[in-house]
Kinemage of the C-alpha trace (Angstrom):
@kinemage 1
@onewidth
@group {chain A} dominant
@subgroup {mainchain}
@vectorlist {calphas} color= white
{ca unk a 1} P 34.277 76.265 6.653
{ca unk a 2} L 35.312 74.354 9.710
{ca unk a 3} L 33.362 73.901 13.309
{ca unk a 4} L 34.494 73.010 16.336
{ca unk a 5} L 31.596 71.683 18.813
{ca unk a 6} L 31.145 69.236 21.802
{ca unk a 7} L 28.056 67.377 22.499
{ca unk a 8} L 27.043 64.549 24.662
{ca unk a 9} L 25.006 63.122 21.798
{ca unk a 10} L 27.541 62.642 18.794
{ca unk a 11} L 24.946 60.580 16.320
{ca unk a 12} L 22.554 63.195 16.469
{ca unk a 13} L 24.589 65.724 16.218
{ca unk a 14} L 25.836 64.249 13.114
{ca unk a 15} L 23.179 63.556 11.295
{ca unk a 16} L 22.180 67.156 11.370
{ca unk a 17} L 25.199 68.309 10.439
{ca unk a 18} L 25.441 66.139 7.534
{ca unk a 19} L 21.332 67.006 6.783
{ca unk a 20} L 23.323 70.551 6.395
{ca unk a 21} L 26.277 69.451 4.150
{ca unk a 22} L 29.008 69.315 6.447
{ca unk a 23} L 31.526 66.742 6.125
{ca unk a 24} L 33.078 64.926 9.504
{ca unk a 25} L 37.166 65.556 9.873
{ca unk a 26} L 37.327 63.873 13.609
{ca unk a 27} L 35.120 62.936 16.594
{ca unk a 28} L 36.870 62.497 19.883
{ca unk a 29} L 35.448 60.866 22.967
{ca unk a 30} L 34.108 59.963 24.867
{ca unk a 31} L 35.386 63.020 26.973
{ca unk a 32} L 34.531 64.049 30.808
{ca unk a 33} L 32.467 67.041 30.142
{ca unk a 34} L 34.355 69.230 31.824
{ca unk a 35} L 37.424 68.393 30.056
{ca unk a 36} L 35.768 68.612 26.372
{ca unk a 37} L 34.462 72.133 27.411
{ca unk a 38} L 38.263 72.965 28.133
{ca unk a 39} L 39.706 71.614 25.059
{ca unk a 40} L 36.842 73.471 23.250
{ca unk a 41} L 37.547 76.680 24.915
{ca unk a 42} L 41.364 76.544 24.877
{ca unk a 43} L 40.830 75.971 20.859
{ca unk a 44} L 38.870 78.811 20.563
{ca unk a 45} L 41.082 80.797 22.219
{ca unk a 46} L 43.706 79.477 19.947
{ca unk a 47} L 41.879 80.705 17.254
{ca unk a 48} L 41.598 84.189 19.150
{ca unk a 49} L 45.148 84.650 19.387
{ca unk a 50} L 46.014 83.923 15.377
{ca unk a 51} L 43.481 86.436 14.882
{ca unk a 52} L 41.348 83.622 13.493
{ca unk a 53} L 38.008 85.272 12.524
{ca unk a 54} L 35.033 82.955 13.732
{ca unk a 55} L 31.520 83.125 12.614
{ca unk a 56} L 28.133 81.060 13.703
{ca unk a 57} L 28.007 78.387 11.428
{ca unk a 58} L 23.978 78.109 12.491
{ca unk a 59} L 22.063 81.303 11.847
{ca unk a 60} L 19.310 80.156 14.810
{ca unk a 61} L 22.133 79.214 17.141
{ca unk a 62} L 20.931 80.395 20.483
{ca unk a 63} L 22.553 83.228 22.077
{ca unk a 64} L 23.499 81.181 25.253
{ca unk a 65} L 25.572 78.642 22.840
{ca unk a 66} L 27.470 81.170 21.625
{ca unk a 67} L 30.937 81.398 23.348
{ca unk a 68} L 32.096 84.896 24.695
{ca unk a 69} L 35.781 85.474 23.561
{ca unk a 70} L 37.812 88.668 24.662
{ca unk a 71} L 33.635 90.162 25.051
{ca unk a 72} L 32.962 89.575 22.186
{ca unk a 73} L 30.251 86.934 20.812
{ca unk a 74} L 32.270 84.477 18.797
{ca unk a 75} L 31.152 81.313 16.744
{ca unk a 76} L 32.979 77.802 16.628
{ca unk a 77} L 33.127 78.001 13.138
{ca unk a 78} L 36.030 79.621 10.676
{ca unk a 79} L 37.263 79.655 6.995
{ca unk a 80} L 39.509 77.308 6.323
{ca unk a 81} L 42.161 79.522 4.014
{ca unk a 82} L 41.909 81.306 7.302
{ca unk a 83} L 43.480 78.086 9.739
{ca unk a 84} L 43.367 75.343 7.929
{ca unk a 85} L 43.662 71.676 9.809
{ca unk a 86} L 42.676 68.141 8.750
{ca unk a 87} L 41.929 67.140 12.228
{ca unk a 88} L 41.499 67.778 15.737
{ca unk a 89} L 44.419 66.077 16.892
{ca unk a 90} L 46.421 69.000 14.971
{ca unk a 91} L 44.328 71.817 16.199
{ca unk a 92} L 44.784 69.867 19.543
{ca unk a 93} L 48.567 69.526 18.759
{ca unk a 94} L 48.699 73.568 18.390
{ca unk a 95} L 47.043 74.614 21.336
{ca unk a 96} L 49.647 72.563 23.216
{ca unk a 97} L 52.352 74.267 21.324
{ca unk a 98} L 51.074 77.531 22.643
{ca unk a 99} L 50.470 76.801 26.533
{ca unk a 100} L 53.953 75.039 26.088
{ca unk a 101} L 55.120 78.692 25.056
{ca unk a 102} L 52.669 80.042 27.374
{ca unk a 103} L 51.009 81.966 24.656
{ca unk a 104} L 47.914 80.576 26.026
């Protein structure tokens, strides 16, 4: 499974994710906030339109983190035979792609 996520506090953040067995493919930053929360969205969306299915990767994620996609609750996590990437800077590199086709 991959995840996608911003936070303003990467070490912690880390160290619970590894705690949880998840390995690290990328960090980017530091990022305005306003501009990770668009690259985070624009991703997702990404994901929407390859009909990427997304899951919570948390099961006691709060509601309010979740991200509403097309009105539907959707996760920042997905399978990775269903996308696979081996970094953001790809994932990045295809959400360009598709506002450059305006797809997005």
């Amino acid at each position: 499974m991959l995840q996608l996520g911003i936070t303003d506090q990467p070490d912690q953040r880390l160290a619970v994710h590894s705690r949880r067995r998840w390995s690290v493919l990328d960090v980017r930053g530091p990022l305005d906030g306003v501009e990770a929360q668009a690259w985070e969205r624009s991703c997702l969306l990404l994901l929407k339109m390859l009909a990427v299915p997304t899951a919570l990767s948390n099961w006691d994620m709060a509601p309010s983190r979740q991200l509403a996609i097309g009105g539907r609750k959707a996760g920042e996590a997905w399978w990775v035979e269903d996308l696979a990437v081996s970094s953001l800077r790809e994932l990045m590199d295809a959400v360009e792609k598709a506002e450059e086709e305006s797809l997005l």
